[in-house]
N, C-alpha and C positions, 0 to 999 in steps of 0.2 A: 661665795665659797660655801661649803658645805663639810658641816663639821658631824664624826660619826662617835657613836660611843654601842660599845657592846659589852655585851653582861650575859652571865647564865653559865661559860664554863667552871672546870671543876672538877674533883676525881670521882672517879665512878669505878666499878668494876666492871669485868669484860658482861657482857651480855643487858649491861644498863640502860639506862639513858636519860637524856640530855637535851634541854631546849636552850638554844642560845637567843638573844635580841640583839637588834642592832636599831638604834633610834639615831635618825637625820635629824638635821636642825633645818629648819627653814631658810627657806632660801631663794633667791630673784631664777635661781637656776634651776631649771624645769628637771627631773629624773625623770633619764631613759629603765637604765636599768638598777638593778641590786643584785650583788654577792656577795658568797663566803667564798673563803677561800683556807688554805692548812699550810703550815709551813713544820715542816719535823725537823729536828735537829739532823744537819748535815746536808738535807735535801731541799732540791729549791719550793718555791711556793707554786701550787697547784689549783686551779679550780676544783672545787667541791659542789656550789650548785649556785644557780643564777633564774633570776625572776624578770622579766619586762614589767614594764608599769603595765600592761594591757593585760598580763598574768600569765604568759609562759613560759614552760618553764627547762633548765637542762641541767644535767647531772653529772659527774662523773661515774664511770662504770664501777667504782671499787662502791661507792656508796646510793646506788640505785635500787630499790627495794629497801632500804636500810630508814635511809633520812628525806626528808622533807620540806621543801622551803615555801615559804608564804608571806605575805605583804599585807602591812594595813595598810593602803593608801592616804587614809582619813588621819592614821596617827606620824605618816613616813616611819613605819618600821617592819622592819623587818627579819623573820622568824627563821630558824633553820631544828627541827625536832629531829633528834639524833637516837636513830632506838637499834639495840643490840648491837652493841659499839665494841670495838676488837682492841685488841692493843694496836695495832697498825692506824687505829684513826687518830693515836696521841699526838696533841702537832697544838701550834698554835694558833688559834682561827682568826681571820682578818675578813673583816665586812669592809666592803670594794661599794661603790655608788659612784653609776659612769651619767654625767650630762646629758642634753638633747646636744650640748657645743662639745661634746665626746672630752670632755675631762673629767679625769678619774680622781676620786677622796679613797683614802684609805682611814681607818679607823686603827688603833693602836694596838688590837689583838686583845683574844682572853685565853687563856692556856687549858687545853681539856688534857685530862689524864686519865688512862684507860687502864687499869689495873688486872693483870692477867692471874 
């Protein structure tokens, strides 16, 4: 099993920004991959950007040019830097880590707020 924990949300104003972590616990189970992911009040959960262990990478179009995601391998974590953040990306971010046996962990969310 694989246990996640994420840190780094928080308020900011619009045009700020934001690095979130997301740190794996070790584990017998090999990572394929790693994301985030945003959940806003009212609206379902969404990808936001996603890493392969081998390093590639995909985005969604609201936050392409915007934010950034990256992986230590050596430490299991994983980075999402959020620059020139809008009120529309206020949501709560869930770090996702899917198996090589394709089970998905989710992590418990950190709440960003984007202050217009």
């Amino acid at each position: 099993q694989v246990q996640l924990v994420e840190s780094g949300g928080g308020l900011v104003q619009a045009g700020g920004a934001l690095r979130l972590s997301c740190l794996a616990s070790r584990s017998d189970e090999s990572i394929l991959a790693m994301g985030w992911y945003r959940q806003a009040p009212g609206k379902q959960r969404e990808l936001v950007a996603v890493i392969t262990t081998p390093g590639s990478t995909d985005y969604a179009d609201s936050v392409k040019g915007r934010f950034t995601i990256s992986r230590d391998n050596a430490e299991n974590t994983v980075y999402l830097q959020m620059n020139n953040l809008k009120s529309e990306d206020t949501a709560v971010y869930y770090c996702k880590a899917t198996t090589v046996n394709i089970i998905s962990y989710w992590g418990r969310g950190t709440q960003v707020t984007v202050s217009s």
